[in-house]
Backbone bond lengths (Angstrom), bond angles and torsions (degrees), N, CA, C in turn:
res aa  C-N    CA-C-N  psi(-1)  N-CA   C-N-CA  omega(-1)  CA-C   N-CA-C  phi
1 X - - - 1.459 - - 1.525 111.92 -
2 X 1.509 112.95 1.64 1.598 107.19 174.24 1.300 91.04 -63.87
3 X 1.029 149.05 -10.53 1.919 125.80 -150.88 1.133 112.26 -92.71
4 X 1.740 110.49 -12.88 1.421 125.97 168.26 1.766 120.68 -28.58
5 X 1.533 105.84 -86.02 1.405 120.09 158.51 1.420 117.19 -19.09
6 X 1.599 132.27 -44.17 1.265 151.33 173.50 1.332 109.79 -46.04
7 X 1.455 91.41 -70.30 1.636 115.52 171.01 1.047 117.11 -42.17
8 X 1.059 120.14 -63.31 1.696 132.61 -152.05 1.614 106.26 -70.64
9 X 1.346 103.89 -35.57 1.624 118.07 170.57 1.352 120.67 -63.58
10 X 1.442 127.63 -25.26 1.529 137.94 -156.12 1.577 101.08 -111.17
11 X 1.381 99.17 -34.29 1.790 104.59 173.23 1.582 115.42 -51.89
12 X 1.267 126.70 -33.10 1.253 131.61 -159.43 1.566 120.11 45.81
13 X 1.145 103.43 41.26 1.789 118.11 154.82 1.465 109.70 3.16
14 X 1.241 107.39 -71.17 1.571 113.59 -157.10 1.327 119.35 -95.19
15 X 1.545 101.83 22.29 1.657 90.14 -174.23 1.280 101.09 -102.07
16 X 1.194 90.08 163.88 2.203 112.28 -154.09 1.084 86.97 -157.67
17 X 1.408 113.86 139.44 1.695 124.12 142.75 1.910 111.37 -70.46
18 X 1.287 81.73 120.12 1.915 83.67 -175.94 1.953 82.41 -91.99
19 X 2.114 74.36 166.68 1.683 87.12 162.47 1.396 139.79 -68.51
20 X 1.308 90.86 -13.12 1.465 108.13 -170.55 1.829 107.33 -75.49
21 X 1.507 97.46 -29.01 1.366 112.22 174.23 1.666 140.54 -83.40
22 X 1.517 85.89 -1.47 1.635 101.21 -178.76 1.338 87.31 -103.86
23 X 1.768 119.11 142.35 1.228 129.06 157.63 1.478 105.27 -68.30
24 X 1.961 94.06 157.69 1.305 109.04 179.92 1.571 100.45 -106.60
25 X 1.286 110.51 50.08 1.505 115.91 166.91 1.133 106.02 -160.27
26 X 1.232 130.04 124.91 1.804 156.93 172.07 1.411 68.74 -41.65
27 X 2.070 76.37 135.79 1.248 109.81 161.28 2.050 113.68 -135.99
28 X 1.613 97.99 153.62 1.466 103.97 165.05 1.574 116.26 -39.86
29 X 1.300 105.86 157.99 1.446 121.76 165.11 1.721 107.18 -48.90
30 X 0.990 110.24 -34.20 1.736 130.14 -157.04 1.621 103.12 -78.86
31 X 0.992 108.90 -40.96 1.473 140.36 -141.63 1.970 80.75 -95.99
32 X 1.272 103.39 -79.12 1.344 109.92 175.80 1.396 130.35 -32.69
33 X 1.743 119.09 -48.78 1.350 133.97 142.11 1.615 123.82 -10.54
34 X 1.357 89.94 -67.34 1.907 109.38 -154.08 1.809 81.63 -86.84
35 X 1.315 137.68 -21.32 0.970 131.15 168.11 1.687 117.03 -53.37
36 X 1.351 120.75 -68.05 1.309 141.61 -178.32 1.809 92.82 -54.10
37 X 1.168 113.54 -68.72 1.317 129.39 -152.58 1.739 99.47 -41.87
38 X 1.835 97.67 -59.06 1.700 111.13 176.85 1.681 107.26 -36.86
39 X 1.709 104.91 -62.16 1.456 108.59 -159.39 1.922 104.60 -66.50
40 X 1.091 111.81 -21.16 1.512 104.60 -154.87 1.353 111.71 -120.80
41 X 1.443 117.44 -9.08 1.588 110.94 178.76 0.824 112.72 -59.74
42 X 1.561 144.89 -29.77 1.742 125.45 -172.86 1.447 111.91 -80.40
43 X 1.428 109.68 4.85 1.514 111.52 175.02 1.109 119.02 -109.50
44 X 1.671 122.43 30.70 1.476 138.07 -157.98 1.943 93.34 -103.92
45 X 1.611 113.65 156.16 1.411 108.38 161.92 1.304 108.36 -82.67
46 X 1.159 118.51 -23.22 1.649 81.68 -179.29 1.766 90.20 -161.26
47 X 1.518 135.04 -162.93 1.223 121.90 -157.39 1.601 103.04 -92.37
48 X 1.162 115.91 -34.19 1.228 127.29 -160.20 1.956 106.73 -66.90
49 X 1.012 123.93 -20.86 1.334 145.55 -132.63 1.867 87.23 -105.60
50 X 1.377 118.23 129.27 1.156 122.48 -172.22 1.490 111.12 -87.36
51 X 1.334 157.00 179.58 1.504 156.81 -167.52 2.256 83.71 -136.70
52 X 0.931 93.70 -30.60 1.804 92.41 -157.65 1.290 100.45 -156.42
53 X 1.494 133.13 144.14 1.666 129.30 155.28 1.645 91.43 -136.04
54 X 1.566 107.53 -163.56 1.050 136.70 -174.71 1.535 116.91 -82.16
55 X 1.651 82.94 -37.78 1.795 88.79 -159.42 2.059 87.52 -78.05
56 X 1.617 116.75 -20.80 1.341 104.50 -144.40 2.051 83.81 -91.40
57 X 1.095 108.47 -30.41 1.711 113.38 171.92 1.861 101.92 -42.29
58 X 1.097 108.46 -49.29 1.747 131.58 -140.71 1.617 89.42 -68.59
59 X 1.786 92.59 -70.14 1.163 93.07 171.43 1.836 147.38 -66.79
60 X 1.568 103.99 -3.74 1.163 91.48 176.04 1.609 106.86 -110.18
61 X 1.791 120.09 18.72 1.755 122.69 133.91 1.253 105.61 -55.26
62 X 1.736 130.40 -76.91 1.562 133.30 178.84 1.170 103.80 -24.19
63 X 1.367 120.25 -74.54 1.423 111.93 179.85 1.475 129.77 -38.67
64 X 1.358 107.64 -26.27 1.673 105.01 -166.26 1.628 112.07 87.24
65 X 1.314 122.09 -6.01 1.554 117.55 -166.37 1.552 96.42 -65.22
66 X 1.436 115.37 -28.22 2.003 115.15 -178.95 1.172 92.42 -115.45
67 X 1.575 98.58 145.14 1.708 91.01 147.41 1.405 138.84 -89.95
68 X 1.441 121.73 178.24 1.468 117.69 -154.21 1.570 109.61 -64.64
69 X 1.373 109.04 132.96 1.895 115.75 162.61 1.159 117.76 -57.27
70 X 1.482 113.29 161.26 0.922 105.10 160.16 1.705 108.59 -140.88
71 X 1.129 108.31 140.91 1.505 123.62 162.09 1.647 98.17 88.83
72 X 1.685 117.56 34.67 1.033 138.25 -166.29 1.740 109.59 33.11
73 X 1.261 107.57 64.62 1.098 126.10 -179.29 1.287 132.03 -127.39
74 X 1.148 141.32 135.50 1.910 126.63 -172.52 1.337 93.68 -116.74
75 X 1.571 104.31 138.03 1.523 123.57 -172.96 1.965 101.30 -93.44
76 X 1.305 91.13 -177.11 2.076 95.92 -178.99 1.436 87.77 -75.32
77 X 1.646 118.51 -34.21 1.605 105.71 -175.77 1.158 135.06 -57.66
78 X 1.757 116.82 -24.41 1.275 150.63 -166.49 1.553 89.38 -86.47
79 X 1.003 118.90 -59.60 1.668 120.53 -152.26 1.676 105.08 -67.89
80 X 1.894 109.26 -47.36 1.358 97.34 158.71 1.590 134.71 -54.43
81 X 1.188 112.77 -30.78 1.693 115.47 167.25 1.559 111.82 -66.88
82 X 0.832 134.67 -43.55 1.378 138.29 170.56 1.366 121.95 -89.80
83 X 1.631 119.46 20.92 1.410 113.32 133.22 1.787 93.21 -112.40
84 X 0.600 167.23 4.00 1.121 153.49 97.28 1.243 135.18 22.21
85 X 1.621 102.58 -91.81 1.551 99.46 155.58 1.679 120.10 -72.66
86 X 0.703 125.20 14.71 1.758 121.76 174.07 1.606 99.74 -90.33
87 X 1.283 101.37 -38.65 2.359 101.78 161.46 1.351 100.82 -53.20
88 X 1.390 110.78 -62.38 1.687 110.17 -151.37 1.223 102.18 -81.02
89 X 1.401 137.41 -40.15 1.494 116.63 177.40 1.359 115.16 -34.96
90 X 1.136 144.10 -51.91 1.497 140.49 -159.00 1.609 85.41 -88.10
91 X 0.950 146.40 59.82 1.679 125.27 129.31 2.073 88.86 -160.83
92 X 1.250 125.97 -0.60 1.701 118.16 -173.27 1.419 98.85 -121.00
93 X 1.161 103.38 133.44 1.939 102.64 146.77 1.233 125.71 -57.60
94 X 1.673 140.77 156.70 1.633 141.54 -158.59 1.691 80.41 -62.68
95 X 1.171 119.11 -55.57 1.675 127.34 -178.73 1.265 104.19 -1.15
96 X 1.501 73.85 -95.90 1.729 102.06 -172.91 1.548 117.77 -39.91
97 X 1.453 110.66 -43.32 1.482 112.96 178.77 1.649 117.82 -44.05
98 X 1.494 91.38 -64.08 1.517 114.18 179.63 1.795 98.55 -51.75
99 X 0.773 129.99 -35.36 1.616 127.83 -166.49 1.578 95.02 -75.22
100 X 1.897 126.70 -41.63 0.742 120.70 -155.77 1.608 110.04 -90.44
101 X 1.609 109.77 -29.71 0.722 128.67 175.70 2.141 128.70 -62.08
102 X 1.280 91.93 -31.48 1.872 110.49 -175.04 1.324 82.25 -47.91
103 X 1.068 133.51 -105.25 1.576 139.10 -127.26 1.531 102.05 -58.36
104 X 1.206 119.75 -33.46 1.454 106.52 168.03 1.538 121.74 -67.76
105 X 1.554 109.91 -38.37 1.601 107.62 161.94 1.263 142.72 -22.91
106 X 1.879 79.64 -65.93 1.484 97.22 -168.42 1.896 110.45 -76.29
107 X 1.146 101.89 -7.18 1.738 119.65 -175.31 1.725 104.60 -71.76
108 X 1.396 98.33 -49.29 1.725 104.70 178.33 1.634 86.40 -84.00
109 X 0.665 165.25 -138.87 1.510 149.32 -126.51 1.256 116.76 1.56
110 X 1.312 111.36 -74.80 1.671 107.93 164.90 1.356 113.50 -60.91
111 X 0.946 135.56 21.03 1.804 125.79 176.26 2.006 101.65 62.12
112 X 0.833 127.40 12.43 1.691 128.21 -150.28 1.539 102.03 -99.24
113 X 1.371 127.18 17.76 1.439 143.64 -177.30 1.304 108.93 -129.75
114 X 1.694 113.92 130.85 1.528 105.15 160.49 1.511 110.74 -87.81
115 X 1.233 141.49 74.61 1.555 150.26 -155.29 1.795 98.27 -53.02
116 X 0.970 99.40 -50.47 1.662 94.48 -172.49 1.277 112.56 -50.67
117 X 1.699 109.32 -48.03 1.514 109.87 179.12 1.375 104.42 -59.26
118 X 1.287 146.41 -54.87 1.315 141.30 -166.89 1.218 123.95 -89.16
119 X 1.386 110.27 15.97 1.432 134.64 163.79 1.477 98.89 -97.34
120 X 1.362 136.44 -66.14 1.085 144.52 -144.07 2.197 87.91 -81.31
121 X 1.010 106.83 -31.83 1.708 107.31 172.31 1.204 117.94 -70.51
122 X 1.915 106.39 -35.95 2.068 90.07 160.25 1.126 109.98 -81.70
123 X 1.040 130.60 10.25 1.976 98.72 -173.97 1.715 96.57 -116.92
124 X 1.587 130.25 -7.80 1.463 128.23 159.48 1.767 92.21 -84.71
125 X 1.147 141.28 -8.32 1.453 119.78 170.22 1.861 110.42 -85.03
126 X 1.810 109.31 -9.81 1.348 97.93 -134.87 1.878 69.41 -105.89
127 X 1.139 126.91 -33.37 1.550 142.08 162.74 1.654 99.91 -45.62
128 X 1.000 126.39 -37.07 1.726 109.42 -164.64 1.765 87.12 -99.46
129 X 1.475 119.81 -36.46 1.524 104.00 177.06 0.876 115.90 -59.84
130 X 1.401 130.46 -19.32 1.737 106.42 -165.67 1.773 93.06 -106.76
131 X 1.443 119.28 -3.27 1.503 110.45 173.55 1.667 107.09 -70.47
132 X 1.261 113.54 -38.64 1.342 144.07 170.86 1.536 112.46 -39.09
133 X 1.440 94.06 -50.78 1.794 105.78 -161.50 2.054 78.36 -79.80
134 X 1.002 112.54 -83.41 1.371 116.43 -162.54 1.289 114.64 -20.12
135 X 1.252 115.56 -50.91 1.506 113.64 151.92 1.349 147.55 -52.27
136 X 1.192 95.34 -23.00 1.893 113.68 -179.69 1.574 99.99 -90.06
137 X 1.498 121.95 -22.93 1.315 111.58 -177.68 1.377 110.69 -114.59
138 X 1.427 117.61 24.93 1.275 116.75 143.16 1.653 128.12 -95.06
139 X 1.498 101.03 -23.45 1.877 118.10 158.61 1.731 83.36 -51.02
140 X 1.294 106.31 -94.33 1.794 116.24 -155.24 1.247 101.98 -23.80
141 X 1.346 142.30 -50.74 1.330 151.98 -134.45 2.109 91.81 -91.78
142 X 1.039 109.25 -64.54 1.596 118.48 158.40 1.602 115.86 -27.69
143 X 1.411 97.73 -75.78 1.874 113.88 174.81 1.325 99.85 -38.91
144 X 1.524 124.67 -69.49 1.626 121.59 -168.84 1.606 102.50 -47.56
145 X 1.144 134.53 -53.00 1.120 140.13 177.60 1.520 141.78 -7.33
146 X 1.893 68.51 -68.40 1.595 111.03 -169.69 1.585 97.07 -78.53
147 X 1.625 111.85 -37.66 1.458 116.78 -173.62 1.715 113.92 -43.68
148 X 2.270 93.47 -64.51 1.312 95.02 157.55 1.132 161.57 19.35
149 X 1.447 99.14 -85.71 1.204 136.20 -173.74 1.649 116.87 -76.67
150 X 1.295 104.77 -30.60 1.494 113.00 162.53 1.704 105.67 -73.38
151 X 1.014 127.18 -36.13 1.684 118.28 178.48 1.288 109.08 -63.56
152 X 1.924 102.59 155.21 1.704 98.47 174.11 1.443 119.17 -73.61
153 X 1.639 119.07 -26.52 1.221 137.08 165.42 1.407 126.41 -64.99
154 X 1.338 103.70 35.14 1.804 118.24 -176.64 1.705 105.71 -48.72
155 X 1.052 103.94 -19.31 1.971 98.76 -157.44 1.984 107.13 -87.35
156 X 1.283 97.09 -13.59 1.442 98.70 172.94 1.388 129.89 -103.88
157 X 1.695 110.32 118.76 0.948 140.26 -162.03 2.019 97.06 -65.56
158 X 1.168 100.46 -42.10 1.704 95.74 -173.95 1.776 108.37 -46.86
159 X 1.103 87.37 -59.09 1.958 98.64 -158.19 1.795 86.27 -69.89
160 X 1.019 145.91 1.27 1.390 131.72 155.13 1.478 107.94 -92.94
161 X 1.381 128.20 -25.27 1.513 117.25 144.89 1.227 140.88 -50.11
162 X 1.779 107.97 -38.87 1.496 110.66 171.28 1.404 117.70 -87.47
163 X 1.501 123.44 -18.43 1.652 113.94 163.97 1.498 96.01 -71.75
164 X 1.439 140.52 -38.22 1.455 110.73 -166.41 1.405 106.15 -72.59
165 X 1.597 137.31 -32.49 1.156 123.97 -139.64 1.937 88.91 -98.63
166 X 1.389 115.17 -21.96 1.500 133.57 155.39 1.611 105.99 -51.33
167 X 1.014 126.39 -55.69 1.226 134.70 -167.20 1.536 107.47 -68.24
168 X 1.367 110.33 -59.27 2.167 117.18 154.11 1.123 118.36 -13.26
169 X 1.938 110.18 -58.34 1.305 106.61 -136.40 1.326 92.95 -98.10
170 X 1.229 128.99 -19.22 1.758 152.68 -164.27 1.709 72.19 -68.69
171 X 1.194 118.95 -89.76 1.360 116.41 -171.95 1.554 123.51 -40.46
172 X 0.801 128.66 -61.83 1.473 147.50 161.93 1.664 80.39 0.41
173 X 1.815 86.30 -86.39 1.605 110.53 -157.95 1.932 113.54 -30.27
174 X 1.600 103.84 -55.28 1.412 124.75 -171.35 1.829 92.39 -47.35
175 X 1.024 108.04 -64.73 1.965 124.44 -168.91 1.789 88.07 -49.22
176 X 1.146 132.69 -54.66 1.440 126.73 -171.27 1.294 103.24 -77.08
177 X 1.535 142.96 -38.68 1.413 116.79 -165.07 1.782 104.51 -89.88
178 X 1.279 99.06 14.37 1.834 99.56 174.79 1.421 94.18 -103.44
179 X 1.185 111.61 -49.00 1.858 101.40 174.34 1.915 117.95 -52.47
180 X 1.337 100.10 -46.76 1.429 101.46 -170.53 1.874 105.76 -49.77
181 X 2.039 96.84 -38.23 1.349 112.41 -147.29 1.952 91.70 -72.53
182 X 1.859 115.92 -16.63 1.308 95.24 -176.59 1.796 109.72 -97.87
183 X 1.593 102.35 1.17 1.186 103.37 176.59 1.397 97.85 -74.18
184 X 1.280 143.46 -42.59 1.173 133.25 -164.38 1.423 113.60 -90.87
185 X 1.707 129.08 13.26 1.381 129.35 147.22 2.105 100.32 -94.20
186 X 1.155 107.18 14.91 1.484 87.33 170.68 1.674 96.88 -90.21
187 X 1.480 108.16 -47.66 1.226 88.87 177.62 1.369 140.72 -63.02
188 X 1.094 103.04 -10.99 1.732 129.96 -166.58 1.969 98.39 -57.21
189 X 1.640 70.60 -38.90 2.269 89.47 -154.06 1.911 91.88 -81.48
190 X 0.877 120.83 -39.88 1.063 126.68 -175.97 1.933 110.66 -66.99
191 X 1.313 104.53 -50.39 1.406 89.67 172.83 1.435 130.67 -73.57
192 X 1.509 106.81 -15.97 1.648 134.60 161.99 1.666 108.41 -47.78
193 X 1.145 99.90 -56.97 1.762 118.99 169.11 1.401 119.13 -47.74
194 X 1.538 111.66 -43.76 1.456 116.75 -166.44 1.716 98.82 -85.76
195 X 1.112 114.82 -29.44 1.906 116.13 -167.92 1.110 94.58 -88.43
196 X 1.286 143.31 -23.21 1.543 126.95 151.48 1.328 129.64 -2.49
């Protein structure tokens, strides 16, 4: 479990597209790509593995997760939604995104959002989570330990790999079925809205 520290360093935890880093001029599909790709490749599993494509832009217009371009162009508004969902893909279905995503949509449509401010509020929430996590997975890393150490098979390093990486995903899971569980009071409120 030293390899943790290793790990934790190579993940690139903290990378965010800041504001400072999105142009204040619409950009190509292309443009948008080599954007993501620059900020986020060292946080890829492995080389082959894309940060952004065409087809995954394409589809999350179809989806509705952005709203529509124009002049085949992506706005600063666009670019915050699509680092956005590049967080939430790894723990939501396109579903869920899009569910989570509408009301903020339709908000920048009407101009009726200060986006920066509530941009600039996830990425000081997304800075204290991962100070948070670093800490929580040095407890876990301890706990597995201690678990260990109660087995008669103390001397193997594997099965203290598979309770920790068991122990991750146990968590993982808990953090997603509370997210899923508030995606599914968005809809709750929304159909409440419509039977009005």
């Amino acid at each position: 479990m030293e390899k943790i520290k290793e790990i934790l360093g190579q993940l690139g935890l903290e990378t965010n597209l800041s504001l400072d880093e999105i142009p204040n001029i619409d950009l190509y599909m292309d443009q948008v790509i080599q954007l993501f790709e620059n900020k986020f490749s060292h946080s890829k599993r492995n080389a082959e593995e894309k940060v952004l494509t065409k087809t995954m832009i394409n589809n999350y217009a179809k989806g509705k997760l952005i709203f529509p371009i124009k002049n085949k162009k992506y706005s600063k508004e666009h670019l915050i939604l699509i680092s956005l969902i590049y967080q939430l893909k790894g723990a939501l279905s396109i579903n869920d995104i899009q569910i989570t995503l509408d009301g903020l949509n339709k908000r920048m449509i009407k101009e009726d959002i200060e986006i920066d401010s509530f941009y600039n509020s996830y990425l000081a929430l997304s800075q204290k989570n991962v100070a948070d996590f670093t800490m929580h997975i040095n407890e876990q890393v301890n706990d597995v330990k201690a678990e260990v150490e109660k087995m008669e098979d103390r001397s193997s390093a594997h099965l203290e790999q598979v309770l920790m990486i068991s122990s991750l995903v146990h968590m993982s899971n808990l953090y997603r079925k509370v997210a899923e569980k508030l995606v599914d009071e968005i809809v709750v409120d929304k159909e409440e809205k419509r039977h009005r």
